[in-house]
Backbone as numpy.savetxt, mean C-alpha at the origin, in Angstrom:
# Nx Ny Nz CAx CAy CAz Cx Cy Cz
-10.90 -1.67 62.27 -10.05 -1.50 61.13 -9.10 -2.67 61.04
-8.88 -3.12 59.94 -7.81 -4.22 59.72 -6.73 -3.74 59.44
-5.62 -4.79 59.80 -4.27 -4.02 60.33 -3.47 -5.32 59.14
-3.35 -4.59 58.07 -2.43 -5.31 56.94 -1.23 -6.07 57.68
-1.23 -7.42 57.07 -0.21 -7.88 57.68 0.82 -8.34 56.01
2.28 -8.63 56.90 2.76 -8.73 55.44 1.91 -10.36 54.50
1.88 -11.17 55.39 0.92 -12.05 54.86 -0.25 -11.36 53.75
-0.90 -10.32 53.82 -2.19 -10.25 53.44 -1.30 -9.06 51.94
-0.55 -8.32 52.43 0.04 -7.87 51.10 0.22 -8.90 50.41
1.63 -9.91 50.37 2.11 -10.45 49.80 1.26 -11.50 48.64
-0.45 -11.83 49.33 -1.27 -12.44 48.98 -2.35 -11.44 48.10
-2.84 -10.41 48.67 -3.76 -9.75 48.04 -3.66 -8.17 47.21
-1.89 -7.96 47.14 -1.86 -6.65 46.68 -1.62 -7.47 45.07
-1.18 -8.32 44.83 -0.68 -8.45 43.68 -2.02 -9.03 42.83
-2.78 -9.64 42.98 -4.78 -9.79 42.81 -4.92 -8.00 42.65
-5.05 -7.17 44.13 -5.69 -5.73 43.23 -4.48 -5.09 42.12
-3.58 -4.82 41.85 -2.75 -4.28 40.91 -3.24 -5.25 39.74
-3.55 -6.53 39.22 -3.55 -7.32 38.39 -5.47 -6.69 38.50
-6.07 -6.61 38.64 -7.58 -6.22 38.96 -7.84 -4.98 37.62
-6.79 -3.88 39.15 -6.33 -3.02 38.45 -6.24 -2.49 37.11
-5.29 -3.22 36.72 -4.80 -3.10 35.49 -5.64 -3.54 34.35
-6.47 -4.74 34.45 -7.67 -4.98 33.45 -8.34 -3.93 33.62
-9.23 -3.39 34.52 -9.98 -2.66 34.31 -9.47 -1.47 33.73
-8.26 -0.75 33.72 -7.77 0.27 33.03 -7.39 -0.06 31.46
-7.35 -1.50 31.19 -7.04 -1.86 29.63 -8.68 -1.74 29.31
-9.53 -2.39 29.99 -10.83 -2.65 29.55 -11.37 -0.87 28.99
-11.52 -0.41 29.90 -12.33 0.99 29.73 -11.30 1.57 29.04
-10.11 2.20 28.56 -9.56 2.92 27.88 -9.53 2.06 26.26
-10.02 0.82 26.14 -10.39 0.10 24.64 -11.67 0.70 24.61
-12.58 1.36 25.12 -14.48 1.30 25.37 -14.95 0.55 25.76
-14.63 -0.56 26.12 -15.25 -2.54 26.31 -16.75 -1.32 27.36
-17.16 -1.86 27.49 -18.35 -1.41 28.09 -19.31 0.05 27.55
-18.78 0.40 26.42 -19.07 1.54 26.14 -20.65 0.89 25.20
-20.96 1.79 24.81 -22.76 1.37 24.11 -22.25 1.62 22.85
-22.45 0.26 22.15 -22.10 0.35 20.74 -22.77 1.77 19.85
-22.05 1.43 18.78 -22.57 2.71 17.66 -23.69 2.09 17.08
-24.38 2.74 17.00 -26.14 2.39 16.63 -26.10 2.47 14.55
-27.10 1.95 14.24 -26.86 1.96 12.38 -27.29 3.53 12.52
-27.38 4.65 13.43 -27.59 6.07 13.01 -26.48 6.69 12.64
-25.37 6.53 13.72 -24.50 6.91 13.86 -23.82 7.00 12.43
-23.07 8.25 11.93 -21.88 8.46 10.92 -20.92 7.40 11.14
-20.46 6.89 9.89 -18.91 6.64 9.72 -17.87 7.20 9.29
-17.16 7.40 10.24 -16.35 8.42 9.88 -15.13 7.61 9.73
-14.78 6.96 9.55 -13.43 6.04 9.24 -12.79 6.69 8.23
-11.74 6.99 7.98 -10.61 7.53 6.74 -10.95 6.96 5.77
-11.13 5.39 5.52 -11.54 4.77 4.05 -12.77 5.19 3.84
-14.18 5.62 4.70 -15.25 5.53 3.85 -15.70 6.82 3.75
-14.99 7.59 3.98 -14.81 9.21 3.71 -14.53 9.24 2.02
-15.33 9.90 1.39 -14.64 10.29 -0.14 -14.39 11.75 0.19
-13.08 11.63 -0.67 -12.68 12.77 -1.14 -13.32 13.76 -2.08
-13.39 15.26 -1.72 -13.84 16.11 -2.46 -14.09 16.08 -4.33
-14.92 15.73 -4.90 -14.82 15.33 -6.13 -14.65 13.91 -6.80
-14.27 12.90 -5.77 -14.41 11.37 -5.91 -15.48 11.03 -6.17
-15.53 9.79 -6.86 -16.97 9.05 -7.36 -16.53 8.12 -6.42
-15.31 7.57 -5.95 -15.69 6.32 -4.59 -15.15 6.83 -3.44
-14.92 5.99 -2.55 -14.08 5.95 -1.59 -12.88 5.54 -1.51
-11.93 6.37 -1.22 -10.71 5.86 -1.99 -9.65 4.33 -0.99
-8.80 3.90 -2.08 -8.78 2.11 -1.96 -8.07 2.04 -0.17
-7.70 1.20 0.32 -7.42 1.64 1.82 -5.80 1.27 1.53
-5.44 1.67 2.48 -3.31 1.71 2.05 -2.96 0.46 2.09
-1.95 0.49 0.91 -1.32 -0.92 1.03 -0.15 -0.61 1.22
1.16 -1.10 1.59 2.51 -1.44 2.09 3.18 -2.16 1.02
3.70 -1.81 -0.30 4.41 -2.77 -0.72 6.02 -2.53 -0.42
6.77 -3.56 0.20 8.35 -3.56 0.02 8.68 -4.97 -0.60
10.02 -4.32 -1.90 10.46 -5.27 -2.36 12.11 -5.38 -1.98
12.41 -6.61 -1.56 13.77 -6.87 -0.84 14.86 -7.51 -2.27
15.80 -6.68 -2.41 16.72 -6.92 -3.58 17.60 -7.89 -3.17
17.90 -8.25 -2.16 18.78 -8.59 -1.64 18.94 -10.58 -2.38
17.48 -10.63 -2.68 17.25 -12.46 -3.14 18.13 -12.52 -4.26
17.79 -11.31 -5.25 18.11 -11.21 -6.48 19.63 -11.23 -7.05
20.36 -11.85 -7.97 21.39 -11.98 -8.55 21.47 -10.78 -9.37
20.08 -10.38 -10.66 20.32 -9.28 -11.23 19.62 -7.92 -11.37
18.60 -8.63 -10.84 17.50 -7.02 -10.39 18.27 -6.14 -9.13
18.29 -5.26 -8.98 19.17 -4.06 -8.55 17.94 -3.11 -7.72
17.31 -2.67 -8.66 15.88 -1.84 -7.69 15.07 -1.65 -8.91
13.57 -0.93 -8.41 12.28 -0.78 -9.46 11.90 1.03 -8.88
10.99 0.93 -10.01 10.04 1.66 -8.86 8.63 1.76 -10.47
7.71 3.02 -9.79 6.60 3.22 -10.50 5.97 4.59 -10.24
5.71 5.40 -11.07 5.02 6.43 -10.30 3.95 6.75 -11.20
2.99 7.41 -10.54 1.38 8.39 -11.19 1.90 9.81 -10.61
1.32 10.85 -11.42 1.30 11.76 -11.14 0.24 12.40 -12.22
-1.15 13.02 -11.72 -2.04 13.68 -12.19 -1.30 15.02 -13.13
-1.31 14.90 -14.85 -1.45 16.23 -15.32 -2.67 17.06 -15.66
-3.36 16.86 -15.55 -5.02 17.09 -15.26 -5.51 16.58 -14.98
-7.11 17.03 -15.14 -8.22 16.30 -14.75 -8.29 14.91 -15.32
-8.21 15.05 -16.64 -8.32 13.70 -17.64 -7.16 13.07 -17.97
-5.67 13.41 -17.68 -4.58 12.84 -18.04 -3.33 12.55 -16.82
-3.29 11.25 -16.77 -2.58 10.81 -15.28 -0.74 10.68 -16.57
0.27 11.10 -15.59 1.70 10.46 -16.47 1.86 9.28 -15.68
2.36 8.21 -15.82 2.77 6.96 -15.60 4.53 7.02 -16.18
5.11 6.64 -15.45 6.79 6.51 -15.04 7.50 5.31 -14.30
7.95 4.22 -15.10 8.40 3.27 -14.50 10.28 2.85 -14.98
10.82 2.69 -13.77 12.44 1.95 -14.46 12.71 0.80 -13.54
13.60 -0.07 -14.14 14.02 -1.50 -13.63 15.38 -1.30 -14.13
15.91 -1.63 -12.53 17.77 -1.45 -12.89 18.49 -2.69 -12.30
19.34 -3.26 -13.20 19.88 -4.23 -13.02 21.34 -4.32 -12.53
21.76 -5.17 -12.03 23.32 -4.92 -11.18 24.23 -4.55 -12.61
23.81 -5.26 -13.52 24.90 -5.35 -14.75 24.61 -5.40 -15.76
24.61 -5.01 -17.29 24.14 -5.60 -18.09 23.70 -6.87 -18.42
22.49 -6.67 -19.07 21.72 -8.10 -19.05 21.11 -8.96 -20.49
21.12 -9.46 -20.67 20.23 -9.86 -22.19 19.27 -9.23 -22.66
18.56 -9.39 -21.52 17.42 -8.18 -21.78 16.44 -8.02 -20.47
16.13 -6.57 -20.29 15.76 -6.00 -19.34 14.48 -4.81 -19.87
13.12 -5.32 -19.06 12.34 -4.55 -19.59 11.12 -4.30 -18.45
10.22 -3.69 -18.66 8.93 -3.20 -17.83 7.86 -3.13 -18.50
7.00 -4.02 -17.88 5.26 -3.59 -18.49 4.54 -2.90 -17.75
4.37 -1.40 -18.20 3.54 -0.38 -17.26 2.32 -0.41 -17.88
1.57 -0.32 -16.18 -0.11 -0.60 -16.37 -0.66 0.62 -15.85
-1.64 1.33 -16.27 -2.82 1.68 -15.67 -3.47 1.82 -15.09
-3.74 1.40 -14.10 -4.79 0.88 -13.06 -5.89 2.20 -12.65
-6.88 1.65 -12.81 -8.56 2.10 -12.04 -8.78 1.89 -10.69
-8.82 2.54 -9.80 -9.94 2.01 -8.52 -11.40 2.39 -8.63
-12.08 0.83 -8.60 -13.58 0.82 -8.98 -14.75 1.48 -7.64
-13.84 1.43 -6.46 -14.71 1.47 -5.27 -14.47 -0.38 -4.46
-13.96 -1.19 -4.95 -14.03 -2.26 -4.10 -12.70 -3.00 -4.72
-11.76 -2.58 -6.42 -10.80 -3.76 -6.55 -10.09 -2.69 -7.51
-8.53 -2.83 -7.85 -7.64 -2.16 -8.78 -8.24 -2.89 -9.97
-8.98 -2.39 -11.44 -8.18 -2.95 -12.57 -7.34 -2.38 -13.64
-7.01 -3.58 -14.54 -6.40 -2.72 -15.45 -6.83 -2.11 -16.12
-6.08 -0.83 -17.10 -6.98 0.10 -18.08 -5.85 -0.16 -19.07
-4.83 -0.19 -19.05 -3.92 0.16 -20.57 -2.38 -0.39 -19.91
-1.90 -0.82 -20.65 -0.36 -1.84 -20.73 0.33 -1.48 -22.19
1.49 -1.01 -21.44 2.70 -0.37 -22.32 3.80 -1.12 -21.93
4.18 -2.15 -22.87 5.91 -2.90 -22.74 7.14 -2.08 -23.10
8.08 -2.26 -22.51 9.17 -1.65 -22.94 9.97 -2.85 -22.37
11.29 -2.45 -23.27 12.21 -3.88 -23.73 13.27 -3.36 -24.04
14.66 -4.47 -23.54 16.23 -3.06 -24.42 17.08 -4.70 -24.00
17.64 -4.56 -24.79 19.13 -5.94 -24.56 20.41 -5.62 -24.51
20.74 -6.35 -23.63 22.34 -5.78 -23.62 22.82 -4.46 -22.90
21.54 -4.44 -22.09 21.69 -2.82 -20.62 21.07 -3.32 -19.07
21.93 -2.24 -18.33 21.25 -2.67 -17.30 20.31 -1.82 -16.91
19.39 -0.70 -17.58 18.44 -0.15 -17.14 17.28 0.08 -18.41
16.07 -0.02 -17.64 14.91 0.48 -19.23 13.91 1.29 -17.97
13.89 2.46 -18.88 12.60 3.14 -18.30 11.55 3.24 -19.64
10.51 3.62 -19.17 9.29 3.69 -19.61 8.15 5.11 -19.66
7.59 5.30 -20.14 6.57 6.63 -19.42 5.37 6.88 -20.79
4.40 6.89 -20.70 3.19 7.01 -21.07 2.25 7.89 -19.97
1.17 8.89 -21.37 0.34 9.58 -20.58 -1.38 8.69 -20.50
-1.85 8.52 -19.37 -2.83 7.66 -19.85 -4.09 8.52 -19.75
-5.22 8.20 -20.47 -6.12 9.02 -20.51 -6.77 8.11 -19.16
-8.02 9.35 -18.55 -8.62 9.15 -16.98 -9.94 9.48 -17.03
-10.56 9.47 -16.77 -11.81 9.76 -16.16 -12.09 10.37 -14.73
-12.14 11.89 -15.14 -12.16 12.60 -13.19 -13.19 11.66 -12.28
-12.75 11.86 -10.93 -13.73 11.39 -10.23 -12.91 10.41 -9.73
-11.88 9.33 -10.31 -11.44 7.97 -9.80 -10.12 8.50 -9.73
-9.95 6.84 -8.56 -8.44 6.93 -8.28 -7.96 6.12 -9.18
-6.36 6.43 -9.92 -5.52 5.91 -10.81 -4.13 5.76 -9.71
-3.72 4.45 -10.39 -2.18 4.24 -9.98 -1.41 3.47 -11.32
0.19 3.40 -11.05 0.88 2.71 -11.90 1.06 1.37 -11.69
1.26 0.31 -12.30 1.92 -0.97 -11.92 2.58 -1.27 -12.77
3.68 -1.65 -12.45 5.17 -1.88 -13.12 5.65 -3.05 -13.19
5.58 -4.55 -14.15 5.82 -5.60 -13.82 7.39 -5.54 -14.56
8.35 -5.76 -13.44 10.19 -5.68 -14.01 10.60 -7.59 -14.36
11.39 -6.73 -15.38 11.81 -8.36 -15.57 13.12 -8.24 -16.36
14.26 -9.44 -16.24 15.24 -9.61 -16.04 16.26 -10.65 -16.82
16.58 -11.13 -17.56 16.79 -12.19 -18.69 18.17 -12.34 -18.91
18.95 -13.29 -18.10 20.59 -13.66 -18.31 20.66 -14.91 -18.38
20.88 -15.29 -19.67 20.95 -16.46 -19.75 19.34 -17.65 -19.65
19.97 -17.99 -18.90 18.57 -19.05 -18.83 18.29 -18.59 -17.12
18.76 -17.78 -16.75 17.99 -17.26 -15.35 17.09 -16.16 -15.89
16.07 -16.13 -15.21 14.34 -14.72 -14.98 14.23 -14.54 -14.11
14.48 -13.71 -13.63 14.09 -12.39 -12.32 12.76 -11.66 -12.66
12.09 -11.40 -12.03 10.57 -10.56 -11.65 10.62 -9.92 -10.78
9.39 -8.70 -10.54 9.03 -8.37 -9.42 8.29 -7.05 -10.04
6.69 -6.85 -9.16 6.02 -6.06 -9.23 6.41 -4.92 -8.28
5.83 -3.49 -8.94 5.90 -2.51 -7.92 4.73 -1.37 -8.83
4.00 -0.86 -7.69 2.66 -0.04 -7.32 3.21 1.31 -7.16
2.59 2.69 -7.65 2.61 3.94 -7.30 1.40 4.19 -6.19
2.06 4.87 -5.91 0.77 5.77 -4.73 -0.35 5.86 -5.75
-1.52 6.13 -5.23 -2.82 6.45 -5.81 -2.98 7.44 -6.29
-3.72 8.57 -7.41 -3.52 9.83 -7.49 -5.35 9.51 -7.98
-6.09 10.54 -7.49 -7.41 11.39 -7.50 -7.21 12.22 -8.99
-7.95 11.87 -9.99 -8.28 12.48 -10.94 -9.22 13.75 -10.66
-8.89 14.76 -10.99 -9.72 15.66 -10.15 -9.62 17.33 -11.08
């Protein structure tokens, strides 16, 4: 039997703990596991459709918009909300620190095709001399797809223009 000396710790425990430790990152990722064969299901969250979908619905996006750049944009937003099967409401406002020259929103429509957002229908709204404009239109849908809002805000003092887009959650026509 070998009789550890501190020499042989000091040299070879820190090699097995470092050993160690790969092999516990390796096998708890699968690294050695037997790939998924073209039989195998996909079961991934995106390529799952939803009950009554014609696609797969779009995969999540993250939008944040930071006010903080802005002199007169203040905050946005956008929303969908399904009133039936065939009729999505669309709801957008753009608020400004102060009254402005003019302050307005172009609310969109949007389709998911199965692979890209497009547009379906664009409603401007416009007001001078306020610091807030909302908007709201019902848009007609087609069950089966996903619909969202897009809200392009905009901002007009003087000879300064402020922008900025903002997206609703997705809503399932259904």
């Amino acid at each position: 039997m070998r009789v550890m000396t501190k020499k042989w710790i000091n040299h070879k425990l820190p090699a097995i703990i470092a050993a160690t430790t790969v092999l516990s990152v390796l096998l708890s990722t699968g690294a050695g596991a037997e790939p998924a064969g073209s039989d195998d299901a996909d079961i991934s969250a995106a390529a799952v459709k939803e009950p009554g979908a014609l696609t797969t619905p779009p995969p999540p996006e993250h939008f944040i918009t930071s006010f903080a750049s802005f002199t007169y944009l203040n905050n946005c937003y956008a929303s969908a909300s399904l009133v039936n099967s065939t009729t999505v409401a669309l709801k957008a406002s753009t608020f400004a620190k102060q009254s402005v020259d003019k302050i307005g929103v172009d609310l969109t429509l949007q389709r998911w095709t199965g692979s890209a957002w497009v547009d379906m229908e664009t409603r401007r709204f416009l007001d001078t001399g306020n610091s807030t404009i909302s908007g709201e239109y019902n848009g007609t849908v087609i069950t089966g797809y996903y619909y969202r809002a897009k809200a392009y805000h905009t901002v007009y003092q003087g000879s300064a223009f402020e922008q900025t887009t903002t997206y609703s959650p997705q809503v399932l026509a259904k």
